[in-house]
N, C-alpha and C positions, 0 to 999 in steps of 0.2 A: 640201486642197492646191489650188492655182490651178491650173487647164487651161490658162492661156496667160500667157505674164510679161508680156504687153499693156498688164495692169492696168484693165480690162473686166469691170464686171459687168453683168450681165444679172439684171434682176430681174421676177419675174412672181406672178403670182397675188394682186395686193398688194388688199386689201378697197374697193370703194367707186371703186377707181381708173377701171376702164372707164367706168365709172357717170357720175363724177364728169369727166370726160376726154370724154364725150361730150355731156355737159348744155355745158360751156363753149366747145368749140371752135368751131362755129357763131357764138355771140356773137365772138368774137375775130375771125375772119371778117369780120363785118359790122363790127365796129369798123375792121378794117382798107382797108375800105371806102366811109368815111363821105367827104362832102366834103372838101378838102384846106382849109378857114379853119376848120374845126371843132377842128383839131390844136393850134392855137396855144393853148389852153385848157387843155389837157393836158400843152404841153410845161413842163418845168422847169430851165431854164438852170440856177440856182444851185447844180444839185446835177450837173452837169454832166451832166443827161442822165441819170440815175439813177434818176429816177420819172417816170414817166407817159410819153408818146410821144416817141420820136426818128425821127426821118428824115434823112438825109445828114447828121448829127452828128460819126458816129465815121468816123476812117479806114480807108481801105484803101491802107496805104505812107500815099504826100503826097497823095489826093484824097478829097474825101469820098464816102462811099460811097449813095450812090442806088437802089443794087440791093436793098436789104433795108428794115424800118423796124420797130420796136422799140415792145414795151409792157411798161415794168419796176415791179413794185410789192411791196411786201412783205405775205404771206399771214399776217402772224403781228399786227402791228401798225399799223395808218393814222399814228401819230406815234410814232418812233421815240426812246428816247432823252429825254434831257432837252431844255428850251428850249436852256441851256450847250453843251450837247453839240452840237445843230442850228444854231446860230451858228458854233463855233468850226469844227465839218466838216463840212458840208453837202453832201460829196459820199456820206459814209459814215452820215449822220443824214438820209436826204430823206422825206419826208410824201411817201404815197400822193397821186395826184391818179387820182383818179375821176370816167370819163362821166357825162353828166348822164342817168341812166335815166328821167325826167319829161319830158324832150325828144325821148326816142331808144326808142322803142319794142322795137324790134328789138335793145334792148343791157337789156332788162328782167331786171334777176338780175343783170347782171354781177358788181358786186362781189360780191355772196354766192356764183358759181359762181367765182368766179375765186381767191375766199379759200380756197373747198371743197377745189379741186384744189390750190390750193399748199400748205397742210396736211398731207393727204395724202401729196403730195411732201418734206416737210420732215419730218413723221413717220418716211417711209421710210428717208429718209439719215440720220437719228441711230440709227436702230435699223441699219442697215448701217454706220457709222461705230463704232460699240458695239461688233460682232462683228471689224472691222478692228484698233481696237484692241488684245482680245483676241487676236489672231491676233498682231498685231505684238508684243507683249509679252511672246509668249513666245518668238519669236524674236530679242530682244535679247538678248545677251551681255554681262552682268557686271550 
């Protein structure tokens, strides 16, 4: 039974996660603190902003928003999809873009800590979406 019709879950004890949550955040840190012509490298118009670094991209209402800056990638695959597939949607197919860790000391690991904990993370929610299902399932009717 749900404790609150929210629709919040709280989840804890998950294996590897502290672990793996403490090894990356630091690097992300430092990522997010690199010179500001290093970005341009990283960003990825074509996918509108979908991999690798955004800064004043997205909106907030009609301005772009300055206050936050963004590093999006996918933990499970660097090319997503087929060649077809990343042509025709490129917002929904975008290739990882990853720091240059030979340049950037201080970003040594990232992608391997950064895959670690999105894994993790993606593990989790199938294995919580599996039990949601179950759950709703049996509260359909007919």
């Amino acid at each position: 039974e749900a404790a609150s019709p929210l629709g919040i879950i709280a989840i804890r004890n998950v294996p590897n996660f502290v672990e793996a949550k403490n090894a990356f955040l630091p690097m992300a840190h430092a990522l997010a603190h690199l010179s500001p012509e290093y970005y341009k490298a990283l960003e990825d118009p074509t996918s509108f902003y979908n991999a690798g670094w955004s800064h004043g991209k997205e909106k907030l209402g009609d301005e772009p928003d300055f206050a936050k800056a963004s590093y999006y990638f996918n933990p499970l695959t660097d090319v997503p999809g087929t060649q077809d597939e990343r042509e025709k949607y490129p917002a929904s197919y975008p290739c990882n873009k990853w720091p240059n860790e030979d340049d950037l000391p201080q970003l040594k690991d990232f992608k391997q800590s950064a895959q670690k904990l999105g894994k993790i993370m993606h593990q989790t929610v199938a294995h919580v979406a599996k039990h949601i299902d179950v759950m709703a399932t049996k509260k359909v009717v007919g």
